[in-house]
C-alpha positions as a printed Julia matrix, in Angstrom:
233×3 Matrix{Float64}:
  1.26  -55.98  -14.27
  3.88  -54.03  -12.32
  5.54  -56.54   -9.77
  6.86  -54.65   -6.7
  9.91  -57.19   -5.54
 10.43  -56.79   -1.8
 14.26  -57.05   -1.45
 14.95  -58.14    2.46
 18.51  -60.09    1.92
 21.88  -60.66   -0.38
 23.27  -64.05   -1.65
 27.04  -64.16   -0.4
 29.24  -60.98   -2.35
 31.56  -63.69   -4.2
 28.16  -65.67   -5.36
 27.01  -62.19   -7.18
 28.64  -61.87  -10.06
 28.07  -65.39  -11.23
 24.1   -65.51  -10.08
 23.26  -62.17   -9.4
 20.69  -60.72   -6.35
 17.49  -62.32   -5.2
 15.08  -60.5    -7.26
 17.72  -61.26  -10.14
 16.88  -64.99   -9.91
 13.19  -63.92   -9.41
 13.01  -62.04  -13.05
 14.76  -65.62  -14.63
 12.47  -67.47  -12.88
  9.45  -65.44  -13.9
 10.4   -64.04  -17.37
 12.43  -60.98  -17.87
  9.56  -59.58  -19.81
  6.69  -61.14  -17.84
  5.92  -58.04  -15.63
  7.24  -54.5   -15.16
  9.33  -55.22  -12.04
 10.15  -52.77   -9.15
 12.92  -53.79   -6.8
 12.81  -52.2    -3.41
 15.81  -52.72   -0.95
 13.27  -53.35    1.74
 16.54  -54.43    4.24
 18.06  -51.39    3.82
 15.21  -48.96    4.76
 13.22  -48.74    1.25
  9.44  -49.65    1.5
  6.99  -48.6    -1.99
  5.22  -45.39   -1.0
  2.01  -47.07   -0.98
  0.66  -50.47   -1.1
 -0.53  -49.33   -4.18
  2.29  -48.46   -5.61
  2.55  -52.08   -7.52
 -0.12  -54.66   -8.68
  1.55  -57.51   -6.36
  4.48  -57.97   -4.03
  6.94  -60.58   -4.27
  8.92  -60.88   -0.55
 12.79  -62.84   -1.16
 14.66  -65.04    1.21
 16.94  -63.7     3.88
 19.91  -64.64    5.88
 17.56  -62.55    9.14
 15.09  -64.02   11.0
 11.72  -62.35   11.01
 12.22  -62.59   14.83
 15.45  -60.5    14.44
 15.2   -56.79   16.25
 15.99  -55.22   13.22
 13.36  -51.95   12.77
 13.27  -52.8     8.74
 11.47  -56.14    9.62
  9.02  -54.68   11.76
  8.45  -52.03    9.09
  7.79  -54.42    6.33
  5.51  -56.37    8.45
  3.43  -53.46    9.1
  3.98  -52.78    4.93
  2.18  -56.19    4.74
 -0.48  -55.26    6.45
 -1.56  -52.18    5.36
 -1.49  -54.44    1.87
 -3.45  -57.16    2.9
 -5.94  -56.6    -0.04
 -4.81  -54.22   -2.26
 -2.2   -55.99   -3.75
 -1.68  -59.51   -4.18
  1.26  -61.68   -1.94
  4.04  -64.48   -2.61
  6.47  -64.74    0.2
  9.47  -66.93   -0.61
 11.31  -68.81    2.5
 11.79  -65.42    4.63
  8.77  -63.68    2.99
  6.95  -67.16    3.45
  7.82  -66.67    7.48
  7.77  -62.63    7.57
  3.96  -63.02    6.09
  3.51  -65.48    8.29
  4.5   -63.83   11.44
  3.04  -60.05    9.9
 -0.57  -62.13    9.84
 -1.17  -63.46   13.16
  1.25  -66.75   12.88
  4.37  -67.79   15.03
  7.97  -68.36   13.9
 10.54  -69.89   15.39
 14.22  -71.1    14.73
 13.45  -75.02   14.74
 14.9   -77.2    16.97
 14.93  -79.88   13.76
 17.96  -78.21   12.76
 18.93  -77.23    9.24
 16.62  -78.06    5.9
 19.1   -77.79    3.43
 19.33  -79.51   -0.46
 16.42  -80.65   -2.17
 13.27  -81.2    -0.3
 10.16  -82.86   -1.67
  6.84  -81.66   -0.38
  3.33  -83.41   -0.86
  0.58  -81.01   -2.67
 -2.13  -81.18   -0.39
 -4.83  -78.51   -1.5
 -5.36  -78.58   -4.98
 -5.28  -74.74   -6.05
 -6.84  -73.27   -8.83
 -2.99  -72.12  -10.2
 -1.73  -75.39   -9.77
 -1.61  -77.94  -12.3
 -2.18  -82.07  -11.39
  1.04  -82.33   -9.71
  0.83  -84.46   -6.54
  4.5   -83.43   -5.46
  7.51  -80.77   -6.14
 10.56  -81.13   -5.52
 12.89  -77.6    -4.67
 15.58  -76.2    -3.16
 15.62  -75.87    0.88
 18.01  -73.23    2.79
 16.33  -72.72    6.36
 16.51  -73.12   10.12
 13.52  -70.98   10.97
 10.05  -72.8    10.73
  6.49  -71.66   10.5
  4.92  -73.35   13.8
  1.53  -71.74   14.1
 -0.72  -70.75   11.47
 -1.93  -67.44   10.84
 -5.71  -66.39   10.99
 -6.79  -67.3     7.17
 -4.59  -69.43    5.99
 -4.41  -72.71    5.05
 -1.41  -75.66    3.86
 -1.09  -76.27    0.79
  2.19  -78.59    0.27
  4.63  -79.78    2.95
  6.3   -82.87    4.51
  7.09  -84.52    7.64
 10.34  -81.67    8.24
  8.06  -78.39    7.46
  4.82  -79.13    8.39
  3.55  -75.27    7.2
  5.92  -75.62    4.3
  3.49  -73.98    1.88
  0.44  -71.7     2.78
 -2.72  -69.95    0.76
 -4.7   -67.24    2.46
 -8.6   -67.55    1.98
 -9.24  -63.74    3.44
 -6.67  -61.99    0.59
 -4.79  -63.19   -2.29
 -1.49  -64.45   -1.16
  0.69  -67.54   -1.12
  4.25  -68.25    0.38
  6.6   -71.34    0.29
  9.29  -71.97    2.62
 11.38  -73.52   -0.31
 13.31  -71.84   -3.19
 11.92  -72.07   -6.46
 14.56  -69.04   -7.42
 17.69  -70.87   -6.56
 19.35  -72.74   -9.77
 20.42  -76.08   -8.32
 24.2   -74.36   -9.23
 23.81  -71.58   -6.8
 22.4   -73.3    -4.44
 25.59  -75.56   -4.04
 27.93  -72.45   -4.24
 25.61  -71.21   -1.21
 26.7   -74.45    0.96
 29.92  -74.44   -0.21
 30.47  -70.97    0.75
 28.7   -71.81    4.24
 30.32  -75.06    4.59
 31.6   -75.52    8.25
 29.77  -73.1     9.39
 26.91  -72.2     9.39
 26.59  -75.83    8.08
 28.46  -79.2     9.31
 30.37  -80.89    6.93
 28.19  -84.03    6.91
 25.07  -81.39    6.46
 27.0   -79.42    3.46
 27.92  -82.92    1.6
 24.47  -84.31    2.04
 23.09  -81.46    0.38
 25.58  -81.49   -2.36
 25.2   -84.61   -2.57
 21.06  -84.01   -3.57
 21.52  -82.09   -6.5
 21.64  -84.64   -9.1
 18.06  -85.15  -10.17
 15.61  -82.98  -11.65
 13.12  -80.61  -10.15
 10.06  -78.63   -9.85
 11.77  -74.97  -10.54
 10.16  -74.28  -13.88
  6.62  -75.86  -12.4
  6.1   -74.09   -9.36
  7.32  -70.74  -11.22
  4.18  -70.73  -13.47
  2.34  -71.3   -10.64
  3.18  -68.38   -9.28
  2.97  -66.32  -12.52
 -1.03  -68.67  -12.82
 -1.88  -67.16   -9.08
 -0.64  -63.43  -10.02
 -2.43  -63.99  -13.52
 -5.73  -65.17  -11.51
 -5.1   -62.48   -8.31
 -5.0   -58.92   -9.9
């Protein structure tokens, strides 16, 4: 299956050569050898010719919001729609929002403040992918929220914080999550370190620190993703 990876931020320049890029932590997640992966730079201009072009899509986080007036968001959302489909759709934390937003939905940055650390979200659609799971438990890194649903789509995990934490469309195949199943619980403390004091508090940064101790649901909702691309194309 050839796995276009829509590339629309960076992780901090010092975090890089420790962790690598987005779709880096994508191919661990997934299995280096579980797809033939194409990484487009989709922030910097670079969109697959055609929706074709790959089996599936895979959108990253970002540090933008999909609200931003930046012309490569506006691009991607219309990239998005000319694949709603043809090729099946997971949007992770900005691609959960930017698919969101590209399909009729609303996005917002939420007055709630910051979700940051691990976040536990109730499964509440069993899916076909899934396995019995009733929770999962994964890294959080937002401000933005998903506050209206689009057309099609339906919740499938979330808590009290993110209400649309987790969506499935019934009119194409795609899914998105707000949280990070990418981020290894040590990145994701050298991201609030490196954004301690701002954007983050200190209280905020050490609570979140403070969170990674336990396990989680990485490795679990990762072959859910690779059970809904098995099941999609």
């Amino acid at each position: 299956m050839k796995l276009g990876i829509l590339k629309t931020g960076r992780p901090p320049k010092p975090c890089i050569p420790e962790f690598g890029t987005y779709p880096d932590m994508f191919i661990r997640l997934l299995g280096r050898d579980a797809y033939d992966y194409r990484v487009f730079a989709v922030d910097e201009g670079e969109l697959p010719e055609s929706p074709k072009a790959c089996d599936a899509y895979l959108i990253t986080g970002a540090s933008a919001g999909v609200y931003d007036p930046l012309p490569w968001i506006a691009q991607a959302e219309d990239f998005l729609r000319a694949a709603k489909g043809q090729a099946a759709l997971v949007g992770v934390c900005f691609g959960h929002q930017l698919m969101a937003q590209a399909f009729g939905g609303k996005v917002i940055k939420s007055p709630k403040g910051w979700g940051l650390g691990e976040q536990d979200y109730e499964v509440r659609l069993r899916e076909p992918w899934m396995d019995g799971a009733a929770s999962i438990r994964l890294p959080g890194s937002h401000q933005d929220q998903v506050v209206e649903l689009p057309p099609g789509a339906e919740i499938w995990a979330a808590n009290d914080f993110t209400p649309m934490g987790a969506l499935a469309w019934r009119d194409q195949p795609a899914i998105s999550l707000q949280l990070h199943p990418e981020f290894e619980p040590a990145y994701a403390v050298s991201l609030i370190e490196h954004r301690r004091e701002g954007p983050y508090t200190k209280d905020e940064a050490d609570r979140a620190v403070a969170s990674y101790q336990g396990p989680d649901d990485r490795a679990r909702v990762g072959g859910w993703i690779r059970n809904f691309l098995s099941q999609a194309t």
